[in-house]
C-alpha positions in Angstrom: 71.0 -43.4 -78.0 67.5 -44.7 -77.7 66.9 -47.2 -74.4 66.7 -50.8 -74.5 63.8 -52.7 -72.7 64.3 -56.0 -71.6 61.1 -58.5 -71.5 61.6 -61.8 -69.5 58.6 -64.0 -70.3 59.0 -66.7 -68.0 56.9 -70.0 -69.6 56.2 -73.4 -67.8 55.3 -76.1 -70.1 51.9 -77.9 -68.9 52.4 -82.0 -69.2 54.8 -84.3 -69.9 57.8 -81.5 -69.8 56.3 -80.4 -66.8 56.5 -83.6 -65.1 60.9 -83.7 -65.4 60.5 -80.1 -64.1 61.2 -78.3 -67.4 61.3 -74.5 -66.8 62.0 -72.2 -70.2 62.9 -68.4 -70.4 62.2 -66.0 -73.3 63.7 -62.5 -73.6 63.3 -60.0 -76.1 64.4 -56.1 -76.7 62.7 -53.3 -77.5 63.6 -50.4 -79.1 61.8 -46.8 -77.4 61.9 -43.7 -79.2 62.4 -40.9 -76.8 60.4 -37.9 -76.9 61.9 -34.3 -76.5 60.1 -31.5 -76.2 60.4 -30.1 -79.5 59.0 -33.1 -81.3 56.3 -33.0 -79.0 52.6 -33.2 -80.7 50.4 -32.9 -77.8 47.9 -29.8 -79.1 47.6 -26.3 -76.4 45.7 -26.8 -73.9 42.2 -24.5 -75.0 38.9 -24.1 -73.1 35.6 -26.3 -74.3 32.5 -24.3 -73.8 29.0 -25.1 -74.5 26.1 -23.3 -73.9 22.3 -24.6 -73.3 20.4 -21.5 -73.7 17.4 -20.6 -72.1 14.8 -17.4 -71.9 15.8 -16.9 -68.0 18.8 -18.5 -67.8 21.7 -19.8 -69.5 23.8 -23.0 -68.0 27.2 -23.1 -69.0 29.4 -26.1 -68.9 33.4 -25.8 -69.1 36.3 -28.5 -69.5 39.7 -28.7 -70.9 39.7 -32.6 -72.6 38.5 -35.5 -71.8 39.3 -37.1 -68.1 38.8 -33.4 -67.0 35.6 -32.8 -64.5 33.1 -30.0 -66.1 32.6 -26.6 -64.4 28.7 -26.3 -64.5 28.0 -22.7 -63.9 24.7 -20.7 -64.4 24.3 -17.6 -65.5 21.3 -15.2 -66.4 20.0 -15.0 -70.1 21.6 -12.7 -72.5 24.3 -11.6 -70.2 27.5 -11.4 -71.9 29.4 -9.4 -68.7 28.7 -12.6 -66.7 29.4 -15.3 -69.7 33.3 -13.5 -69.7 33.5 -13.5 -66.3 32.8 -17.0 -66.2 34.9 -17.9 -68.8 38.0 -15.3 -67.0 37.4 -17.9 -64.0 37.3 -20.9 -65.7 40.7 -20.4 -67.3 42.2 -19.7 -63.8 40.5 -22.8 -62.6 41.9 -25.0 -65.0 45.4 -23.2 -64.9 45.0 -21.9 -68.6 46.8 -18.6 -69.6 44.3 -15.5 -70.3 44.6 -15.9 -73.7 44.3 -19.2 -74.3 41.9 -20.2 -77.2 38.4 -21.3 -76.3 36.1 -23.2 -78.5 32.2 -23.0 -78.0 29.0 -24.0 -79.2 25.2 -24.2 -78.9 22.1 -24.9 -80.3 20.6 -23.4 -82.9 17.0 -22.0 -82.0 15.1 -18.8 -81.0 18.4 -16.7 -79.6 19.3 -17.1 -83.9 23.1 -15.9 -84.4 23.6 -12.5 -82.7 25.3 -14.5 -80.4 27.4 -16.5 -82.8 28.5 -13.2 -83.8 29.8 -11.9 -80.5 31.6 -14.9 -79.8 33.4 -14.7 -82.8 34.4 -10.7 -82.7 36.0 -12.1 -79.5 38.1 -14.2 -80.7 36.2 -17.3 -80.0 35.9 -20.3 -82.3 32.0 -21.2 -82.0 30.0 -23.7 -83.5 25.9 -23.3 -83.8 24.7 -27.0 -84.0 21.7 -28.3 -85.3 19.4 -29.8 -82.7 18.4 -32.7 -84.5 21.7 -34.1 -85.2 22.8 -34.5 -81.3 23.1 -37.9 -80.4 19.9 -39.3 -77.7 20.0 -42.1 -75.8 17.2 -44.4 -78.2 15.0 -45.9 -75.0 11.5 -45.3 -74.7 12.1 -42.9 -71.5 15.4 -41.1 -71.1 16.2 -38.5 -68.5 15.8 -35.5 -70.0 17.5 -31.8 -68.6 19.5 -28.8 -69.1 22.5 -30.7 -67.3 22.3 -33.7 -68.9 22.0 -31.4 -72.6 25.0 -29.5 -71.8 26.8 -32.2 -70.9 26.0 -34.0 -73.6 27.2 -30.7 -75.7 30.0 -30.3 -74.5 31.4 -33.9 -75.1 30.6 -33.6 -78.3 32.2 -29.9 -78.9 35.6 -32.5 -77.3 34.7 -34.9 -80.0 34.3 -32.5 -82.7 37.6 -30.5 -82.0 39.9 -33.6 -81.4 39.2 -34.5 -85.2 36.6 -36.9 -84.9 34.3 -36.8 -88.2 30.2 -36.8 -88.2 29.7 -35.7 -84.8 27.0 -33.3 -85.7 26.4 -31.1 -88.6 26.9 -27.5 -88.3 24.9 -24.5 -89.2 25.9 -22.2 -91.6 26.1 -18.7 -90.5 24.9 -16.0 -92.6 25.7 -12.5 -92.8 23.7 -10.0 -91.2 22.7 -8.4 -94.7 21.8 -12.1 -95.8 19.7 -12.6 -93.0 18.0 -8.8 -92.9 17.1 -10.0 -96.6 15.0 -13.0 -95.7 12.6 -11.0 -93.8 10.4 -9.5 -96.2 9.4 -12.7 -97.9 8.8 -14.3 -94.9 6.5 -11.5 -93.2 4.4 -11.9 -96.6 4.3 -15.6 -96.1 3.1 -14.9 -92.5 1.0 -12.3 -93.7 -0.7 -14.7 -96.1 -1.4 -17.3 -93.5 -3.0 -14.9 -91.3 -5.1 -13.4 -93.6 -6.3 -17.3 -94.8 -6.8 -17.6 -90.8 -9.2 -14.8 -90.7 -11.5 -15.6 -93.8 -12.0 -18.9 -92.5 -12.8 -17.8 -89.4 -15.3 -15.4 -90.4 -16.8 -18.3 -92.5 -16.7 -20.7 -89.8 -19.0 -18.7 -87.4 -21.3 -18.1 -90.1 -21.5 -21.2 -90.9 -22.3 -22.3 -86.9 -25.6 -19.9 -87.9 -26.0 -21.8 -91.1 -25.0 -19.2 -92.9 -22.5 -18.5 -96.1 -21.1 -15.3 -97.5 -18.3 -14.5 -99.6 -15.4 -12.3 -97.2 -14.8 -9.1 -99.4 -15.2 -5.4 -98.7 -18.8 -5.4 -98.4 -19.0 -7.6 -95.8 -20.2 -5.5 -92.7 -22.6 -4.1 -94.8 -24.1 -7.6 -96.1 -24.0 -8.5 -92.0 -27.4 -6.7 -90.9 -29.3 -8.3 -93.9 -28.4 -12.0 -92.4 -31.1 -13.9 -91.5 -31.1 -17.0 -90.1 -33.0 -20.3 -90.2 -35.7 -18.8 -87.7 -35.8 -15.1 -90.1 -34.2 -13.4 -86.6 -30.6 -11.2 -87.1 -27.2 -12.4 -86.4 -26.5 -12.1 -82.4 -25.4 -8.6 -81.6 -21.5 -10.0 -79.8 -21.5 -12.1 -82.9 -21.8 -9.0 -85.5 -19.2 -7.3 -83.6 -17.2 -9.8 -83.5 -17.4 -10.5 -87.2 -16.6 -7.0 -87.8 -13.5 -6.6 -85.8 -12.3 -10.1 -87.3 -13.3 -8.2 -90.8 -11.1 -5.3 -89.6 -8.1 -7.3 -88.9 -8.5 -9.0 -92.5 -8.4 -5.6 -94.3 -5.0 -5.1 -92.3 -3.6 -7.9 -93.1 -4.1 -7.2 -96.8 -3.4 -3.8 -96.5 0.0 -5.0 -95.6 0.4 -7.6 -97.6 0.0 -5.0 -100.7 2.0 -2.8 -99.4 4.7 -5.5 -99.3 4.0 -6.5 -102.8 4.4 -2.9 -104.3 7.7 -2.9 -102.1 9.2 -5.8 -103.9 8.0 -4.9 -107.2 9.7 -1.7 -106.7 12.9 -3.1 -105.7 12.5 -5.3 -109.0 12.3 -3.1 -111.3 14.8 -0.4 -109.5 17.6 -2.3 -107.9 20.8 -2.9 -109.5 22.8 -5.3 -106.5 23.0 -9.2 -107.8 20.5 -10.5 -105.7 17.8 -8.3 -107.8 19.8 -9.8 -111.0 19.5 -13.6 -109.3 15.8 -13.0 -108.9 15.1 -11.6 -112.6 17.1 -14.3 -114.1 15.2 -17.3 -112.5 11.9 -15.0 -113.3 13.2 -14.9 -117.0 11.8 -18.9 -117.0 8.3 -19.5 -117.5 6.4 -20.8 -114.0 8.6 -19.4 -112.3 7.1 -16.0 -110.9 8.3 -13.4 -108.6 6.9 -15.3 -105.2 9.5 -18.4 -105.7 12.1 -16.5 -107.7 12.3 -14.0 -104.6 12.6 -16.8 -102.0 14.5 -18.8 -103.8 17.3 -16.5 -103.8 17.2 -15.2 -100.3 16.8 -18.4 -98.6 19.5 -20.0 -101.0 21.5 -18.9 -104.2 22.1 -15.4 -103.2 24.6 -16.4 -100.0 25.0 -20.3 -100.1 27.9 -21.9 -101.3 26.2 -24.9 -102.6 29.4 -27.5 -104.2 27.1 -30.1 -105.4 23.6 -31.6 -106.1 23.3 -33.7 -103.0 23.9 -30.6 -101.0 21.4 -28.8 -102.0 18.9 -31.2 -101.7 19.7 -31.8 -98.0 19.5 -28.3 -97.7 16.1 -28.1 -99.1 14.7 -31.9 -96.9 14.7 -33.9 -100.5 16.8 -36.5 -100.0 16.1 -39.7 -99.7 15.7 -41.9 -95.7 16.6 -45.5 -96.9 15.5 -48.6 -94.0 17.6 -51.6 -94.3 17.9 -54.3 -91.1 18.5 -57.7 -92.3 15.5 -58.8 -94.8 13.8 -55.5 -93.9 14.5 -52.9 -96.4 12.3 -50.0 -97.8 12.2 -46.1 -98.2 11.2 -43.8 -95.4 10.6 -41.0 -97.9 12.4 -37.6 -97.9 13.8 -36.5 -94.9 11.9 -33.2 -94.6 14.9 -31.7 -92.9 15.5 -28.7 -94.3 14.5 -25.4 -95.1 10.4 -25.9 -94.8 9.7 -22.6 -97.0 12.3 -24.2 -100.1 10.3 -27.5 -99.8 6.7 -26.4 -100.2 7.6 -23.6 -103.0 9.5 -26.2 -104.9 6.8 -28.7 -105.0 4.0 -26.0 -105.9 6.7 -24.7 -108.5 6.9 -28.4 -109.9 3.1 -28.9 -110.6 3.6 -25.8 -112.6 6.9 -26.7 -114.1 4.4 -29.3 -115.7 1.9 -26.4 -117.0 3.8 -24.2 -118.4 7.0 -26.1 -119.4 5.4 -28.9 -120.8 7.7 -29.7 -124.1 10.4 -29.3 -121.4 13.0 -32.6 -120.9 11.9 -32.7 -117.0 8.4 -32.7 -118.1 8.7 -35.2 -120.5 10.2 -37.8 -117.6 7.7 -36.8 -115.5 5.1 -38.0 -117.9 7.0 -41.2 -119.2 7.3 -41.9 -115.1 4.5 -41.4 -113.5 2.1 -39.5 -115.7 -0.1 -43.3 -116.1 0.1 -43.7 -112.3 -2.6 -43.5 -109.8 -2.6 -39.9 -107.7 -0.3 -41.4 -105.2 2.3 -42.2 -107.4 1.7 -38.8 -109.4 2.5 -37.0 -105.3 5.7 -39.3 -105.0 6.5 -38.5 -108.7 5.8 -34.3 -107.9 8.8 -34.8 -105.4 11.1 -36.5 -107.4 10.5 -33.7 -109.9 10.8 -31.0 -107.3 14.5 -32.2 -106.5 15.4 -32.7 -109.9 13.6 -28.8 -110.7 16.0 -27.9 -107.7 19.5 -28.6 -109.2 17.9 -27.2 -112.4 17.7 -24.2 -111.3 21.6 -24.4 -109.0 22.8 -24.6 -112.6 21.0 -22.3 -114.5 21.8 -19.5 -112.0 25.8 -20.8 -111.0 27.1 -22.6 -115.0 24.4 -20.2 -117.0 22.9 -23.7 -117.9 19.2 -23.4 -119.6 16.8 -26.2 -118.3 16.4 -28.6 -121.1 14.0 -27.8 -123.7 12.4 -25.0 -121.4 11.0 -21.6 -122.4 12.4 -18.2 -121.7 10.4 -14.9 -121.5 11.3 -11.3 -119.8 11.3 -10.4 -116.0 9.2 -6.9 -116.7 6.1 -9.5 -118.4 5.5 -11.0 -115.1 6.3 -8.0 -113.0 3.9 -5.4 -115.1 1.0 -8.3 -115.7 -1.0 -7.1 -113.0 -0.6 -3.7 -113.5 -2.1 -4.1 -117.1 -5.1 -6.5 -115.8 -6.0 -4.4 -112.5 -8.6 -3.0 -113.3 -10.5 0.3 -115.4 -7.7 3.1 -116.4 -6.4 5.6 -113.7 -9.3 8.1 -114.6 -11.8 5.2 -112.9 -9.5 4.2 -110.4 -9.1 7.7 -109.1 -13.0 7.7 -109.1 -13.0 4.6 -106.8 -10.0 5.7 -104.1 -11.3 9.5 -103.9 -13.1 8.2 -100.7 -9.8 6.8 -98.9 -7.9 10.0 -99.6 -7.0 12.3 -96.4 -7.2 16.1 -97.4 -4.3 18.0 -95.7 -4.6 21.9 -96.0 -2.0 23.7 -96.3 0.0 26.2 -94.5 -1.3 29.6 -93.5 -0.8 32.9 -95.5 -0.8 30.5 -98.5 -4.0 30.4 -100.8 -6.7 28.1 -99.8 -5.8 25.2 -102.5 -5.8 21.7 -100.6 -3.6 18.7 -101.3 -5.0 15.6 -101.0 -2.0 12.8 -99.8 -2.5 9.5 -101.6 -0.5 6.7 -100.5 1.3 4.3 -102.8 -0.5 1.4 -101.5 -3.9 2.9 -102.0 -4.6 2.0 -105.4 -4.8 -1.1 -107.2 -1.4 -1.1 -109.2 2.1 0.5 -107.6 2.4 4.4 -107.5 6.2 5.0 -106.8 6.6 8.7 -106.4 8.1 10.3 -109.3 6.8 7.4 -111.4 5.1 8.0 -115.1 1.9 6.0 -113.8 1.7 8.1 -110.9 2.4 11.3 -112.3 -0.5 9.9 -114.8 -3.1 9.2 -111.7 -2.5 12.0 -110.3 -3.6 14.1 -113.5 -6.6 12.1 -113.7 -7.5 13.4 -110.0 -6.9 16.7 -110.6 -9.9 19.5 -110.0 -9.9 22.4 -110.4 -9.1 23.7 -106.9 -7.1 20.6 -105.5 -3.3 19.1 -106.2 -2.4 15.9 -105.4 0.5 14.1 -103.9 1.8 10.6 -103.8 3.6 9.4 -100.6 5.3 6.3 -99.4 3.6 4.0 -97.3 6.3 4.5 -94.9 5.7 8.2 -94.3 3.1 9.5 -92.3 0.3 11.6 -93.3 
């Protein structure tokens, strides 16, 4: 049987009952349903951990629920001994069993996800968080430090794992293939801004001379024929410096071709379906083997994308409505997320209008804002961008052709430069001879030399065991000397 609770409410009326002295009392039951131990839905007790990492130092802050002081512990960076130990003596602080479960989280940022990873292989639910959806206190000035952060963290890891919805939003976690396939497009990107860095360096202090020169090969030579306005040379630490800059140019496009030949090679050779993803967006017209490549990698090849405004979130296209009472307008996009999607998707969409023209995305685009002014053509480029975006999510996932847009073949765009480089191989082998490296070879042997070309070396890709290359290397052939083609990998 279920106890009974009595309630006495004792009421004293307030005038003219009050005056004779009139007293009334109220009682009501209650029915209790007792709880036994088996119906019991209090959750185990598990360990809250966040993390607020640092390049010295990580601090570490520990609780069991709410009501429950935190354990504030520091601990040096990267030291995962020490991070189980703490957690081994947090658990026999709070009077949890050794194998209790233990949730986690922290930031995401420079440390990336190796230690997501670890946490995980030990059994150890984690949570990388982005930054930028933690909640701040909105004053001008707000005390700001690691103690107050991981605080702040761990009451919202509480929040998160007691059910509460929209406390943060949550990084997905690729794998470690995934993300080892992201870095070759992105060290080309780099590669591209550093090389832009140099050239307009070298033109900047020429132009502090009055001076202006196009940056090519021939530009140390060109340097000692400089005159200035007064008919006197360029300063000698000047000219040396212009020449070391010039030498960290070549570099950078030296490695920027060799990373083009790599790709390209991997195009045409690779058979996994991330090579497929890539040759099917390159099978549209604008859409050329920069974007197609990064594209895939940052998105369709591992991101389970389940609809349109997903994606555009993912890429910082959606939209940042303002509304307080007879204030309302648009912020613009939300910029977001991934930087690299966002800039190749609008440079894809100004050619989307090129090439694809007769297209039905085109076609709005025009009837929209093709008779605006050139801000309203910018706003319009973005709109189109997002709509190019979910395009694409559908051509590659349903097998869903854009609208009226044209198709052509992957081995066009990949083999285009190859045909346009330049004279035939017979020219082109007159034109490298000078950055060949003669290796003889070994003794007892007949003196014939080999001359060791790499791949990169000439203007169009040389794979070894390739018809183009065994082609150049018959056009270089003399009659005492051989050639070879080796990787730009392997030393010579």
């Amino acid at each position: 049987m279920c106890p009974l609770l009595r309630c006495y409410v004792n009421v004293i009326a307030v005038g003219t009952l009050a005056e004779v002295g009139y007293q009334a009392t109220f009682s009501k039951e209650y029915r209790m349903t007792a709880i036994t131990k088996g119906d019991s839905t209090t959750p185990q007790r598990q360990l809250f951990v966040a993390l607020e990492l640092g390049w010295t130092k990580w601090n570490l802050g520990m609780s069991t629920g709410v009501g429950t002081p935190p354990r504030l512990r520091t601990i040096t960076a990267r030291d995962i001994a020490g991070l189980q130990a703490e957690l081994a003596r947090a658990k026999e602080k709070f009077h949890l069993p050794a194998d209790a479960p233990v949730a986690s989280c922290y930031e995401a940022g420079r440390d990336g996800f190796w230690l997501h990873r670890f946490l995980v292989a030990h059994g150890i639910s984690n949570r990388v968080v982005d930054s930028s959806s933690i909640e701040v206190n909105r004053r001008a000035r707000r005390a700001k430090s690691d103690g107050l952060d991981v605080g702040k963290l761990l009451t919202m890891l509480i929040r998160d794992c007691q059910g509460e919805n929209d406390v943060w939003r949550v990084v997905r976690v690729p794998t470690p293939y995934d993300e080892d396939q992201r870095q070759l497009h992105r060290e080309l990107l780099a590669l591209k801004v550093e090389s832009t860095k140099h050239v307009n360096r070298i033109k900047g202090l020429l132009a502090s001379c009055g001076l202006t020169v196009e940056v090519d090969d021939t530009l140390p030579t060109l340097l000692p024929e400089l005159r200035s306005w007064d008919d006197l040379p360029l300063p000698p630490e000047l000219h040396q410096r212009l020449v070391r800059e010039h030498v960290r140019w070549q570099l950078a496009r030296r490695q920027i071709k060799d990373l083009d030949n790599l790709r390209d090679r991997r195009l045409r050779g690779d058979e996994t379906p991330q090579i497929e993803l890539v040759r099917r967006l390159m099978e549209l017209r604008a859409i050329g083997t920069n974007s197609a490549w990064l594209f895939v990698r940052e998105f369709f090849a591992w991101r389970q994308i389940r609809n349109r405004r997903e994606l555009a979130a993912l890429a910082g296209l959606t939209p940042t409505p303002y509304q307080s009472g007879d204030v309302a307008h648009e912020q613009g996009i939300s910029k977001a997320g991934n930087h690299r999607m966002r800039t190749m998707l609008v440079e894809i969409a100004w050619c989307w209008l090129r090439f694809q023209s007769q297209s039905e995305l085109a076609q709005w685009y025009q009837r929209r804002f093709g008779q605006g002014n050139s801000r309203q053509k910018k706003i319009g480029i973005v709109a189109l961008a997002r709509k190019l975006l979910v395009a694409l999510w559908k051509y590659l996932d349903r097998g869903e052709v854009p609208a009226g847009a044209e198709l052509t073949t992957w081995e066009q765009k990949v083999n285009a430069r190859f045909r346009t480089a330049g004279p035939p191989a017979e020219g082109v082998a007159a034109s490298c001879r000078e950055s060949l490296t003669r290796v003889a070879k070994s003794k007892g042997e007949r003196k014939q030399q080999t001359t060791c070309l790499h791949a990169s070396a000439a203007p169009f890709d040389l794979a070894p065991g390739s018809a183009l290359g065994s082609h150049f290397c018959g056009a270089l052939s003399s009659a005492q000397a051989s050639f070879v083609i080796a990787c730009p990998s392997e030393t010579i």
